[in-house]
PyMOL Python script that loads the backbone (N, CA, C, O; Angstrom):
from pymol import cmd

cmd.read_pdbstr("""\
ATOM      1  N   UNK A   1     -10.431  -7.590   5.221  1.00  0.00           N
ATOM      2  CA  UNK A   1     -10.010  -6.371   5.870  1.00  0.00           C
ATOM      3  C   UNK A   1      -8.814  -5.801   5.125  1.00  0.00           C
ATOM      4  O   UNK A   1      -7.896  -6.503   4.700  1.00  0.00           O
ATOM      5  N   UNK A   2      -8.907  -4.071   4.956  1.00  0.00           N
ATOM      6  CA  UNK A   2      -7.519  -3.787   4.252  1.00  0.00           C
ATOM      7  C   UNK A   2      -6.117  -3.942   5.270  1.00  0.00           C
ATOM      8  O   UNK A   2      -5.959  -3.972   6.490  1.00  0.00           O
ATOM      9  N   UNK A   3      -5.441  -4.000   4.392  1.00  0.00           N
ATOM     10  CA  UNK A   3      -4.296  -3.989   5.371  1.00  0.00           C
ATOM     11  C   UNK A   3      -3.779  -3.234   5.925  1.00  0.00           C
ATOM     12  O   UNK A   3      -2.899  -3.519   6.737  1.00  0.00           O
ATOM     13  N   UNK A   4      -4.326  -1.484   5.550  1.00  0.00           N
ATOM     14  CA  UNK A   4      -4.118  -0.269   6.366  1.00  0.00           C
ATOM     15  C   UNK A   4      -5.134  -0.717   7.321  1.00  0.00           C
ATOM     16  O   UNK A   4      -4.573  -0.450   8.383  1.00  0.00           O
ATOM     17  N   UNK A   5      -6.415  -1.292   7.668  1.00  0.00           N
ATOM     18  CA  UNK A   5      -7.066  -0.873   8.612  1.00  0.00           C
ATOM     19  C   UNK A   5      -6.695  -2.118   9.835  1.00  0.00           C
ATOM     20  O   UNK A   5      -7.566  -2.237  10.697  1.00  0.00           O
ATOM     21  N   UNK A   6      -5.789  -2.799   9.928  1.00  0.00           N
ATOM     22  CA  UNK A   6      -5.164  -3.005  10.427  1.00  0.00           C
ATOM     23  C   UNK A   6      -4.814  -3.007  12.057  1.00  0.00           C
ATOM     24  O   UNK A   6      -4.867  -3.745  13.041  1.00  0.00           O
ATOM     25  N   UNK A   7      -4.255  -1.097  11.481  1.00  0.00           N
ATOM     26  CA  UNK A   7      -3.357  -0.171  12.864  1.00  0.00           C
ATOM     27  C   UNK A   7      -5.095   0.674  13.460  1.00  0.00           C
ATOM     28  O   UNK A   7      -5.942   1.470  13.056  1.00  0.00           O
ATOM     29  N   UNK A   8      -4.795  -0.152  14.583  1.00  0.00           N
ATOM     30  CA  UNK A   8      -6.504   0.485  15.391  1.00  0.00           C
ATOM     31  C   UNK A   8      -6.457   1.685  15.110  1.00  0.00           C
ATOM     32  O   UNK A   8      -7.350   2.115  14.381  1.00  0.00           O
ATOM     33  N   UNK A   9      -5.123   2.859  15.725  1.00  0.00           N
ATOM     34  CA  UNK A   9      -4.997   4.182  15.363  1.00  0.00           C
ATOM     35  C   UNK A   9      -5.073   4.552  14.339  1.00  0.00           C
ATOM     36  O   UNK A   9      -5.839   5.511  14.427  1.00  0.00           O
ATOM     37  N   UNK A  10      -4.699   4.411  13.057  1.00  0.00           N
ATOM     38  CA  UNK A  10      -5.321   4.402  11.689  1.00  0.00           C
ATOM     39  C   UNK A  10      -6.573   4.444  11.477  1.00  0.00           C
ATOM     40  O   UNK A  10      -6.989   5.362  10.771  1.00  0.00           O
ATOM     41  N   UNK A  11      -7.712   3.266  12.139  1.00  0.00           N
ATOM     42  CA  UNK A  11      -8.965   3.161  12.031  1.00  0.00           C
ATOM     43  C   UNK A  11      -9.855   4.286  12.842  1.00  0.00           C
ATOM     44  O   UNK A  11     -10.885   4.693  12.304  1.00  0.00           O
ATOM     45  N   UNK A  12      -9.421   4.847  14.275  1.00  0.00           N
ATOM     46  CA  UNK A  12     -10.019   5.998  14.578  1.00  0.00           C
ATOM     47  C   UNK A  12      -9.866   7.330  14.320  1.00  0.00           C
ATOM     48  O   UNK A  12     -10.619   8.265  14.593  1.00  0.00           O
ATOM     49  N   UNK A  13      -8.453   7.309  13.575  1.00  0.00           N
ATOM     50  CA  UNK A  13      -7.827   8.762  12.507  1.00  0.00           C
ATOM     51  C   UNK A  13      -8.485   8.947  11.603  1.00  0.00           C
ATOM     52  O   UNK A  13      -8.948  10.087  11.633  1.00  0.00           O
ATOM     53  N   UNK A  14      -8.813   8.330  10.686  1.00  0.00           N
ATOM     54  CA  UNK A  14      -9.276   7.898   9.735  1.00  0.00           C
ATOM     55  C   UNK A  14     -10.976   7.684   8.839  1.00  0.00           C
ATOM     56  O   UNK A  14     -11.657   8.246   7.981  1.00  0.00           O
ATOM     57  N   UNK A  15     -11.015   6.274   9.901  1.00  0.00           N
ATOM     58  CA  UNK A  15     -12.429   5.975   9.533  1.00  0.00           C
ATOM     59  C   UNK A  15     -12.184   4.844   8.684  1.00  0.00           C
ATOM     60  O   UNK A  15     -11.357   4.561   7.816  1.00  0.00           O
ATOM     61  N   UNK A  16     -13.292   4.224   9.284  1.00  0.00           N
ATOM     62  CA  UNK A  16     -12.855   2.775   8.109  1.00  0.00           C
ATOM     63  C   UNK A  16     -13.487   3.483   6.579  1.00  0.00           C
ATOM     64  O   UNK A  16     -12.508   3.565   5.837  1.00  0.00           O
ATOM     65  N   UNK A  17     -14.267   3.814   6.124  1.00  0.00           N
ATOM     66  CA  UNK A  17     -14.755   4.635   5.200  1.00  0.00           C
ATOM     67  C   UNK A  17     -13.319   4.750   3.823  1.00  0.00           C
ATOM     68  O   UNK A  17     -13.176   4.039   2.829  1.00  0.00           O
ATOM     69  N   UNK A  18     -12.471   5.909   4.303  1.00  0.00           N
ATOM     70  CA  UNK A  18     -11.326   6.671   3.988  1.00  0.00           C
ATOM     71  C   UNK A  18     -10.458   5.293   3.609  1.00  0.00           C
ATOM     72  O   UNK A  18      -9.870   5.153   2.537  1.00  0.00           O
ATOM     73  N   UNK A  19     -10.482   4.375   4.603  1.00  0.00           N
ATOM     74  CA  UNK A  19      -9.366   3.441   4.612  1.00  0.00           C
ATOM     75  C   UNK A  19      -9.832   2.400   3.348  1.00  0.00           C
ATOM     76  O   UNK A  19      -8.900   1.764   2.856  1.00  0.00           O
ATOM     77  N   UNK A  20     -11.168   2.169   2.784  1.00  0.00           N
ATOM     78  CA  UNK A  20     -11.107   1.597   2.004  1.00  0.00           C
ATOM     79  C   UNK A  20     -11.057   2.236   0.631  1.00  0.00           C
ATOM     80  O   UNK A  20     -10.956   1.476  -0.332  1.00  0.00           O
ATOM     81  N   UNK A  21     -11.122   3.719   0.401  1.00  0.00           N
ATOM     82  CA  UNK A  21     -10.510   4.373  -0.225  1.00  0.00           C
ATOM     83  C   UNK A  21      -9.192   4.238  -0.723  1.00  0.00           C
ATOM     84  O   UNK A  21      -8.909   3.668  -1.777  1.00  0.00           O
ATOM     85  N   UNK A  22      -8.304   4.831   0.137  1.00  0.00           N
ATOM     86  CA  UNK A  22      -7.469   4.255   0.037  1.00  0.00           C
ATOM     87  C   UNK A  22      -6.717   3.237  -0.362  1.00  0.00           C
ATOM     88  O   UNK A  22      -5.734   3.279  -1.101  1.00  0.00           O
ATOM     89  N   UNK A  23      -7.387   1.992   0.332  1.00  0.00           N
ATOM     90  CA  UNK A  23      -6.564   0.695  -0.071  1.00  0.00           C
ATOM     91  C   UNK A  23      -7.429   0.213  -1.704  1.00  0.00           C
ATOM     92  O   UNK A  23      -6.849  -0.734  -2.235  1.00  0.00           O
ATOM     93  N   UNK A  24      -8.349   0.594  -2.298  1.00  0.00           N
ATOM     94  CA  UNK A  24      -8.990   0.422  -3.465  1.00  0.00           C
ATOM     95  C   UNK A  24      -7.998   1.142  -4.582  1.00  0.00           C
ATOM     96  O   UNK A  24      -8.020   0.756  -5.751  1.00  0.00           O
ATOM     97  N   UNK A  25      -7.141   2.193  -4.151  1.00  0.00           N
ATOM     98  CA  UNK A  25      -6.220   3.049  -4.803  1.00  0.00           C
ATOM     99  C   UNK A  25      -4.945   2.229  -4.990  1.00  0.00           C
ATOM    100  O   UNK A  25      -4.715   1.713  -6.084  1.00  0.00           O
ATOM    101  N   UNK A  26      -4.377   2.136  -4.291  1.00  0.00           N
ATOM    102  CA  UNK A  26      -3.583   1.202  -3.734  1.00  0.00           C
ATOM    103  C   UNK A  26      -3.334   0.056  -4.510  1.00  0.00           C
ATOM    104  O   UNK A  26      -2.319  -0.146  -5.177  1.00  0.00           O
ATOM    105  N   UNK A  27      -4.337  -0.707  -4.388  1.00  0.00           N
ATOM    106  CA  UNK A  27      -4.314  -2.209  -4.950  1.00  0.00           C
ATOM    107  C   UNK A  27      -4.113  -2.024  -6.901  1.00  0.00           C
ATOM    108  O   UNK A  27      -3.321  -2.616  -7.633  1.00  0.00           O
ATOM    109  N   UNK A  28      -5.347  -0.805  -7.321  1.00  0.00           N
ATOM    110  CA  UNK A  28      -5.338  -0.327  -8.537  1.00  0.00           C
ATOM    111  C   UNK A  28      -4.074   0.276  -9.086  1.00  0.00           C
ATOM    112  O   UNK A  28      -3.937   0.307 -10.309  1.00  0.00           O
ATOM    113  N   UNK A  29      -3.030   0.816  -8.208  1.00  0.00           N
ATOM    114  CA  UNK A  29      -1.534   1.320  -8.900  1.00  0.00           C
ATOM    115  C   UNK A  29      -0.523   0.605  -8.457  1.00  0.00           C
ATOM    116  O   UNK A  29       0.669   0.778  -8.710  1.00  0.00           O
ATOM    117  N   UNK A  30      -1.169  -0.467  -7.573  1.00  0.00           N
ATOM    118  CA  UNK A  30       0.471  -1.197  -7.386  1.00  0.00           C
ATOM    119  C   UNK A  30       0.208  -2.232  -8.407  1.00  0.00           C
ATOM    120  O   UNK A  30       1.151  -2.746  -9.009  1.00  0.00           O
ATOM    121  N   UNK A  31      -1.096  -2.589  -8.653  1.00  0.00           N
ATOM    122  CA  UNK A  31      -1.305  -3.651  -9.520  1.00  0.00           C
ATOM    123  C   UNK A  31      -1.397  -3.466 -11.625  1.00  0.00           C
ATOM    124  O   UNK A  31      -1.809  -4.065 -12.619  1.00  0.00           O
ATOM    125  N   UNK A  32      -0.737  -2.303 -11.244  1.00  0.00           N
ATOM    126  CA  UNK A  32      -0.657  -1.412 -12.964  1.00  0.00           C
ATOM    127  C   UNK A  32       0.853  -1.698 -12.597  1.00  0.00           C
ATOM    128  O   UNK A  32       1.327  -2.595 -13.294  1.00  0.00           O
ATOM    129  N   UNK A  33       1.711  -1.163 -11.686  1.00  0.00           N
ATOM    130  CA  UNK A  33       3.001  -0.861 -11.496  1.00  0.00           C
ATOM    131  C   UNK A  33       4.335  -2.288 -11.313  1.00  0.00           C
ATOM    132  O   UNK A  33       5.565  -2.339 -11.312  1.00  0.00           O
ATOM    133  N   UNK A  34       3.164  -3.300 -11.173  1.00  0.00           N
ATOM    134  CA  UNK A  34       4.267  -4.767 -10.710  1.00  0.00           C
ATOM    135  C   UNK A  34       4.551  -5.404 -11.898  1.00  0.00           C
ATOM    136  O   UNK A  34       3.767  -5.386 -12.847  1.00  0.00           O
ATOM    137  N   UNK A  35       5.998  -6.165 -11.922  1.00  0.00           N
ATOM    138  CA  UNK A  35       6.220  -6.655 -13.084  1.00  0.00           C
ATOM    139  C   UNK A  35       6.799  -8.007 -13.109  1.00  0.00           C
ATOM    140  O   UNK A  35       6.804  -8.130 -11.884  1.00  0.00           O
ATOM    141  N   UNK A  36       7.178  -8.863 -13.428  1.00  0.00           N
ATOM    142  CA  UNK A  36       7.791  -9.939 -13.340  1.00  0.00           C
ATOM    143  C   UNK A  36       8.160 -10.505 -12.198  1.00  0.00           C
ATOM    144  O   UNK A  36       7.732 -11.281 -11.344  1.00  0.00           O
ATOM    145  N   UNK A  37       9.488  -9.596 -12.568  1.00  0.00           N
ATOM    146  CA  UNK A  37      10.610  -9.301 -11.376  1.00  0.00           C
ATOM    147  C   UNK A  37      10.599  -8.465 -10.446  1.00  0.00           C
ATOM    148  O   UNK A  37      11.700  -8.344  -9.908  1.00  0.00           O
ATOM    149  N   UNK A  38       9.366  -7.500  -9.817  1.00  0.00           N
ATOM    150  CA  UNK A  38       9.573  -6.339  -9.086  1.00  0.00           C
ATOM    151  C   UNK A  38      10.022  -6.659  -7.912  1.00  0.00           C
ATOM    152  O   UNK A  38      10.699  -5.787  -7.366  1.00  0.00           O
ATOM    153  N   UNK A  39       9.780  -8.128  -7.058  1.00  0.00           N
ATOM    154  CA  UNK A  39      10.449  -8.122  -5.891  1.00  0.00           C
ATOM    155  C   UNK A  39      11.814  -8.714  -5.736  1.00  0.00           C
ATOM    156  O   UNK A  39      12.127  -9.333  -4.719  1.00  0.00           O
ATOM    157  N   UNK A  40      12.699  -8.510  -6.833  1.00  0.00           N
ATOM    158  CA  UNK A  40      14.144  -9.042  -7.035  1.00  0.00           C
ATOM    159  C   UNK A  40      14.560  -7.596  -7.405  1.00  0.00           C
ATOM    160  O   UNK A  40      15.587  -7.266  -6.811  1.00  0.00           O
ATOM    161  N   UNK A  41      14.001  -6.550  -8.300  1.00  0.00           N
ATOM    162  CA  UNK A  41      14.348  -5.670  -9.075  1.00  0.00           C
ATOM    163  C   UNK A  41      14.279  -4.377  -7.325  1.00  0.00           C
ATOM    164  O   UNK A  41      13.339  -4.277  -6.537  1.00  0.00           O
ATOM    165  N   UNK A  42      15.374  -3.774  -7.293  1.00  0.00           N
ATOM    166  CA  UNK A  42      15.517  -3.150  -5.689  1.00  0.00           C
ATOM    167  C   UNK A  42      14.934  -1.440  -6.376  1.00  0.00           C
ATOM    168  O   UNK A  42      14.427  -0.573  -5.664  1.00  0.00           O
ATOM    169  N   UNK A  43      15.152  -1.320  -7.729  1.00  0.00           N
ATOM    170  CA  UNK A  43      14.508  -0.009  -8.388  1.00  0.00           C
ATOM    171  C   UNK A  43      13.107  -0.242  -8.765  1.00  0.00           C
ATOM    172  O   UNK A  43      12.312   0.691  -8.882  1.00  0.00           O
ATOM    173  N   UNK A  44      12.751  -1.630  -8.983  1.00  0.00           N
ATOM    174  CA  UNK A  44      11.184  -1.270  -8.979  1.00  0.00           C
ATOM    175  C   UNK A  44      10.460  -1.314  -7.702  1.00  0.00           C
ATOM    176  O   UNK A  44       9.483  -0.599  -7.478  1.00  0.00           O
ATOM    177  N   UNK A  45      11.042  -2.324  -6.704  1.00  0.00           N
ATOM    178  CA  UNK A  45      10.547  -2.314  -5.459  1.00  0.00           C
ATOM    179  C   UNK A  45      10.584  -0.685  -5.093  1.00  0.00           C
ATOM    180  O   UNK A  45       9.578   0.012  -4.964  1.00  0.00           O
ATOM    181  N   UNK A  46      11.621  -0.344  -4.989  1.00  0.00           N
ATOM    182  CA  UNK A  46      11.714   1.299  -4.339  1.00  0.00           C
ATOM    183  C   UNK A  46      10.784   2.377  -5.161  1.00  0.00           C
ATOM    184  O   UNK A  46      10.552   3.485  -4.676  1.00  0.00           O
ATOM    185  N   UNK A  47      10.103   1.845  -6.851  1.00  0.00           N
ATOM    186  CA  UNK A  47       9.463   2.956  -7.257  1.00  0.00           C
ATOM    187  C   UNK A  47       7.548   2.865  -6.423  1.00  0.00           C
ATOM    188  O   UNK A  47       6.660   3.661  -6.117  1.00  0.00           O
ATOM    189  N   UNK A  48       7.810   1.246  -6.379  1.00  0.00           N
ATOM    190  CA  UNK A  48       6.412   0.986  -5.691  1.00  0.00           C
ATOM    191  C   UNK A  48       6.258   1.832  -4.077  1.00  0.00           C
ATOM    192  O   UNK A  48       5.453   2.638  -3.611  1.00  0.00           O
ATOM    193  N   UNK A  49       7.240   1.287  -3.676  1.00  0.00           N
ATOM    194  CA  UNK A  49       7.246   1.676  -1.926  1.00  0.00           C
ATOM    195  C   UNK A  49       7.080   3.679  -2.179  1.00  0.00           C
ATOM    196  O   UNK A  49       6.629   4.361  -1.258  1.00  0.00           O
ATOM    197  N   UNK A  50       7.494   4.282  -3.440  1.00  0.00           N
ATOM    198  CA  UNK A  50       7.150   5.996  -3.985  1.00  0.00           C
ATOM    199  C   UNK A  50       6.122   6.244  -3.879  1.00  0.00           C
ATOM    200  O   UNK A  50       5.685   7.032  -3.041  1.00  0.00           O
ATOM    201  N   UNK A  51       5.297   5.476  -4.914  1.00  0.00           N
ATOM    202  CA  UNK A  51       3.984   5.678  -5.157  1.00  0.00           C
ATOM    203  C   UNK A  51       3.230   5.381  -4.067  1.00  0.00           C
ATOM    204  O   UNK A  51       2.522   6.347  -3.781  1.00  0.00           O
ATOM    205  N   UNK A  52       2.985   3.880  -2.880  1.00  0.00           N
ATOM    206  CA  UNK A  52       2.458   3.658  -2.409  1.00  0.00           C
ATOM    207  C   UNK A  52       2.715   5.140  -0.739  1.00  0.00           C
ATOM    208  O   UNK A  52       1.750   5.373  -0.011  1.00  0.00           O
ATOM    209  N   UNK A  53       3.946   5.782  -0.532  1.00  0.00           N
ATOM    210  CA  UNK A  53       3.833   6.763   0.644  1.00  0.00           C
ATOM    211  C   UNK A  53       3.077   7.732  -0.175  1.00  0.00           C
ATOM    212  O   UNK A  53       2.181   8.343   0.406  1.00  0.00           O
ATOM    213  N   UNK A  54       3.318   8.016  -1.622  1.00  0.00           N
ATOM    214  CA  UNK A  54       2.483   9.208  -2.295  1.00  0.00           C
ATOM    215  C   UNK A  54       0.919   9.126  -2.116  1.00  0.00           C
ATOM    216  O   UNK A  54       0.331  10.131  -1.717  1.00  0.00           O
ATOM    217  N   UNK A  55       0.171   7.892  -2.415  1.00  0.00           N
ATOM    218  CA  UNK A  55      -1.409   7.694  -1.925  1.00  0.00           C
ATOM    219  C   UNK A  55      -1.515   8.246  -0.439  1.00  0.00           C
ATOM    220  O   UNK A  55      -2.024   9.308  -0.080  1.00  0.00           O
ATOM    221  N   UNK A  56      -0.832   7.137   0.440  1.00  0.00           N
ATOM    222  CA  UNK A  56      -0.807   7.361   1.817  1.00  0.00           C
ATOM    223  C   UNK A  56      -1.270   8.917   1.977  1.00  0.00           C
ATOM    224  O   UNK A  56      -2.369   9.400   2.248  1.00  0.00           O
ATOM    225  N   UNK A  57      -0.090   9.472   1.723  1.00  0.00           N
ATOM    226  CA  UNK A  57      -0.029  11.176   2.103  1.00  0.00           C
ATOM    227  C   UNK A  57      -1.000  12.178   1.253  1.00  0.00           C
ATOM    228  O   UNK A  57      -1.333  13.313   1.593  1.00  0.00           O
ATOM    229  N   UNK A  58      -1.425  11.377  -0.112  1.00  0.00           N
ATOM    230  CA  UNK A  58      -2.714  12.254  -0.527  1.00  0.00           C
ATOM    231  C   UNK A  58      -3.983  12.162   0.354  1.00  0.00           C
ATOM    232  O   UNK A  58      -4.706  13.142   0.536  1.00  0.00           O
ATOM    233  N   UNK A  59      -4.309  10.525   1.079  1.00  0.00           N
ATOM    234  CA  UNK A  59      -5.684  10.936   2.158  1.00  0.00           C
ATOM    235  C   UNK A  59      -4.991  11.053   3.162  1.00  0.00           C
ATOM    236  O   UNK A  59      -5.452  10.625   4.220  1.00  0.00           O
ATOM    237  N   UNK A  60      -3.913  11.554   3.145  1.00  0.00           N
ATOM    238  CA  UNK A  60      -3.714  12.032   4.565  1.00  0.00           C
ATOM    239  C   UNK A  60      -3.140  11.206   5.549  1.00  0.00           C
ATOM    240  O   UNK A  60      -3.027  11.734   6.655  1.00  0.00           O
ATOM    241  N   UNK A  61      -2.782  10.149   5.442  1.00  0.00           N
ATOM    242  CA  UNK A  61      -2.871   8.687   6.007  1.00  0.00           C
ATOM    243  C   UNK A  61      -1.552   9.138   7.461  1.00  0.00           C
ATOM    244  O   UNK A  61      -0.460   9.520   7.042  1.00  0.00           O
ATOM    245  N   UNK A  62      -1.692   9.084   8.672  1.00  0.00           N
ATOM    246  CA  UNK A  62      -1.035   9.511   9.603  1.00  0.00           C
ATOM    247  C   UNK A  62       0.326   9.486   9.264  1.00  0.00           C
ATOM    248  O   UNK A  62       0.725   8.323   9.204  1.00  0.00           O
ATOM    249  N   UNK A  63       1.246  10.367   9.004  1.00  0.00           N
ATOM    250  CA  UNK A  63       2.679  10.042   8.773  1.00  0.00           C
ATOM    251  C   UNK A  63       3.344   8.884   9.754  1.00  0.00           C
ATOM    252  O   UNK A  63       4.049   8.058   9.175  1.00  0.00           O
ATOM    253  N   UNK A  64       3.225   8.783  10.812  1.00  0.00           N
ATOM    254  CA  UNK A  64       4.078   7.670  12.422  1.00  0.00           C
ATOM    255  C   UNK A  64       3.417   6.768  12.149  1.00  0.00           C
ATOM    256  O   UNK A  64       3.437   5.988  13.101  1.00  0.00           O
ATOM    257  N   UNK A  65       2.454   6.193  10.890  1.00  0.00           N
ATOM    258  CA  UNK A  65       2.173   4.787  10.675  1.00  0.00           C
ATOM    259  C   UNK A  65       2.467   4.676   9.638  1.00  0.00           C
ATOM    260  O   UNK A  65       2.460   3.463   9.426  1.00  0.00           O
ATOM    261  N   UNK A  66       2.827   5.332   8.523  1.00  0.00           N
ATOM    262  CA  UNK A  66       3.184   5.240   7.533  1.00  0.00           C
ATOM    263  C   UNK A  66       4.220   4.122   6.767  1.00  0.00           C
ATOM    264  O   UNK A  66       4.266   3.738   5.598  1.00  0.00           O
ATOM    265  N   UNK A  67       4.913   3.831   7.797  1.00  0.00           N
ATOM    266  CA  UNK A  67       6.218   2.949   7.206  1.00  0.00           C
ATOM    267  C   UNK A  67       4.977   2.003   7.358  1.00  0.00           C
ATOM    268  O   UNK A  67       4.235   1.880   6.383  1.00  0.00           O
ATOM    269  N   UNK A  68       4.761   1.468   8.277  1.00  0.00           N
ATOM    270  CA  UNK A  68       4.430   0.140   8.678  1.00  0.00           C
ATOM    271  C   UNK A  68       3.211  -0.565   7.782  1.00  0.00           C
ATOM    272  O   UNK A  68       2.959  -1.735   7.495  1.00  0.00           O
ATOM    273  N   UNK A  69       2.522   0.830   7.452  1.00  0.00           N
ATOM    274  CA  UNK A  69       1.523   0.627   6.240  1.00  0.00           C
ATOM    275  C   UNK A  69       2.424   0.257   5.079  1.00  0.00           C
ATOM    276  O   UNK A  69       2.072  -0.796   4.548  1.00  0.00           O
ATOM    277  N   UNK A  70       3.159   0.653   4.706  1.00  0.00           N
ATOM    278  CA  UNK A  70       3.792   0.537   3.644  1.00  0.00           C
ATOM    279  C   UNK A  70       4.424  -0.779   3.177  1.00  0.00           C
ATOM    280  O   UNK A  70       4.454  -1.142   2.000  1.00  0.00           O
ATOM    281  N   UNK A  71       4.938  -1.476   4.245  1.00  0.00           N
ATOM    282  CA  UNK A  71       5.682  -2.533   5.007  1.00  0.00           C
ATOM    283  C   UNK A  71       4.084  -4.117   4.665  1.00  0.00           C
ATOM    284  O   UNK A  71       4.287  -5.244   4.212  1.00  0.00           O
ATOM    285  N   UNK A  72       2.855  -3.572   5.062  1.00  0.00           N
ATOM    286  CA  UNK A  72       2.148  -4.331   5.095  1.00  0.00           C
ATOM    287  C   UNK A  72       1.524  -4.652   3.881  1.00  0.00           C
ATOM    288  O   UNK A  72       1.094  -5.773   3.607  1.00  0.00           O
ATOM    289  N   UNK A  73       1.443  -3.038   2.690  1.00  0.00           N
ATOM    290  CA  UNK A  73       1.220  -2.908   1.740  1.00  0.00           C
ATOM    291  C   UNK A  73       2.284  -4.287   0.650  1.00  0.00           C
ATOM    292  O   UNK A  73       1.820  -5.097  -0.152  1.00  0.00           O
ATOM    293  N   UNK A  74       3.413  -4.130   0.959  1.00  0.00           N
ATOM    294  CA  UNK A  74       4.542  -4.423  -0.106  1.00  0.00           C
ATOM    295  C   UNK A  74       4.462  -5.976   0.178  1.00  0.00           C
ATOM    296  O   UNK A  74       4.673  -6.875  -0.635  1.00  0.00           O
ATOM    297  N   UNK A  75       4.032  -6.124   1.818  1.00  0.00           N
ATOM    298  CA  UNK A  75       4.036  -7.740   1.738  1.00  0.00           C
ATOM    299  C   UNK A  75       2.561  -8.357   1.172  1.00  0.00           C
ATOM    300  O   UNK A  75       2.532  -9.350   0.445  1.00  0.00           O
ATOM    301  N   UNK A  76       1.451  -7.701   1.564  1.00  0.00           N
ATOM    302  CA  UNK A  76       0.285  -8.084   0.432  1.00  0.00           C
ATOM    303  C   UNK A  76       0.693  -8.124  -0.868  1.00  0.00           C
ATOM    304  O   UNK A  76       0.649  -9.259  -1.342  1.00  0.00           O
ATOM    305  N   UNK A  77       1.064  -7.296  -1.583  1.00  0.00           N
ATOM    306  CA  UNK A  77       1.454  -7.159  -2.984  1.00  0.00           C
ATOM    307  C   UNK A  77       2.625  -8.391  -3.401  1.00  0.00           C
ATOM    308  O   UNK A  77       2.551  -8.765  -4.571  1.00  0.00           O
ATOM    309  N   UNK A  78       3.577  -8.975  -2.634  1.00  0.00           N
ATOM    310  CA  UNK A  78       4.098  -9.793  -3.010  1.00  0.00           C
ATOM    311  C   UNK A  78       3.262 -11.072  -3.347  1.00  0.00           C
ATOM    312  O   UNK A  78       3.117 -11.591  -4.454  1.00  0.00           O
ATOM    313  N   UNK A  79       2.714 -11.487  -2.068  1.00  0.00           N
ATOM    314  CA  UNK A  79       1.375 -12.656  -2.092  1.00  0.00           C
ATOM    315  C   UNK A  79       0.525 -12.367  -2.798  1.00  0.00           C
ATOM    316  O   UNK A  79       0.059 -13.455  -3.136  1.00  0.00           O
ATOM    317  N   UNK A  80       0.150 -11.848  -3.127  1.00  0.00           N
ATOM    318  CA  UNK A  80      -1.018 -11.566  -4.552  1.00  0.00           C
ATOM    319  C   UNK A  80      -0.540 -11.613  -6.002  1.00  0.00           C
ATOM    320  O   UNK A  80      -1.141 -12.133  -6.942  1.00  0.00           O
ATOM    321  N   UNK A  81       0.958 -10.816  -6.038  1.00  0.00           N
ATOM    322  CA  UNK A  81       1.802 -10.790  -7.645  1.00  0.00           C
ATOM    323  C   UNK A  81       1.797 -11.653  -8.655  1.00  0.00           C
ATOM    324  O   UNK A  81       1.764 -11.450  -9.869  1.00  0.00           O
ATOM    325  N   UNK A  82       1.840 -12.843  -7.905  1.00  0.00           N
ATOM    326  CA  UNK A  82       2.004 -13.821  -8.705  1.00  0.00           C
ATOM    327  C   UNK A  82      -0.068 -13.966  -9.666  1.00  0.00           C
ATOM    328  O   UNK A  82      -0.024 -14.407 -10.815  1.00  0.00           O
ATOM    329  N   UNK A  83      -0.915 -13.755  -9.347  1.00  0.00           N
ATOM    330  CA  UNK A  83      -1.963 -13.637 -10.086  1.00  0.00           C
ATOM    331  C   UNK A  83      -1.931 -12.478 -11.013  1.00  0.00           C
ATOM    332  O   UNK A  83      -2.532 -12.409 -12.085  1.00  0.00           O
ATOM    333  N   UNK A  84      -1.038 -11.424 -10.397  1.00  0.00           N
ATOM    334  CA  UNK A  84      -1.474 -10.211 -11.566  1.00  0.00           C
ATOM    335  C   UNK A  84      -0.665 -10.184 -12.619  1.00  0.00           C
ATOM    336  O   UNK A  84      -1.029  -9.729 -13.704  1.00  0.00           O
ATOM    337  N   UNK A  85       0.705 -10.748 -12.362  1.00  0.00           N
ATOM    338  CA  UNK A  85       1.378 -10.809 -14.203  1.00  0.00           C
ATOM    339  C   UNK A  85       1.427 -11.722 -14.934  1.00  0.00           C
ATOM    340  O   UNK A  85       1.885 -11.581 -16.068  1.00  0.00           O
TER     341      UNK A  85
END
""", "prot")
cmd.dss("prot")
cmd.show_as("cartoon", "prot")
cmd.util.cbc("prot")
cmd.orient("prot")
């Protein structure tokens, strides 16, 4: 399951459809964008947490869930990091 689809309200805003859109985007630019050090580095963390509200808000992704997506996003991406560099 993505980790946007998650927030039930997300899933009937949305559509699970959109949401795996989304999180297929997602996974593809945070996983170009992580580096070594990104979760020590507080300027690369903050360029990820950029990009990842910028997807959000291109499908539209409800702004009042937004943090929390973001929040769920950054902690997947930590647990996974270590395979992608």
């Amino acid at each position: 399951m993505s980790p946007l689809a998650t927030n039930d309200s997300a899933k009937r805003a949305m559509g699970d459809d959109k949401l795996k859109v989304i999180a297929a985007e997602l996974i593809t630019q945070v996983r170009k964008s992580v580096t070594i050090d990104w979760t020590l580095r507080e300027s690369a963390r903050a360029r990820i947490k950029v990009m990842v509200k910028r997807i959000l808000n291109k499908y539209g992704y409800p702004p009042d869930l937004q943090e929390d997506a973001v929040k769920t996003v950054l902690q997947q991406a930590e647990l996974l990091c270590a395979e992608w560099v």
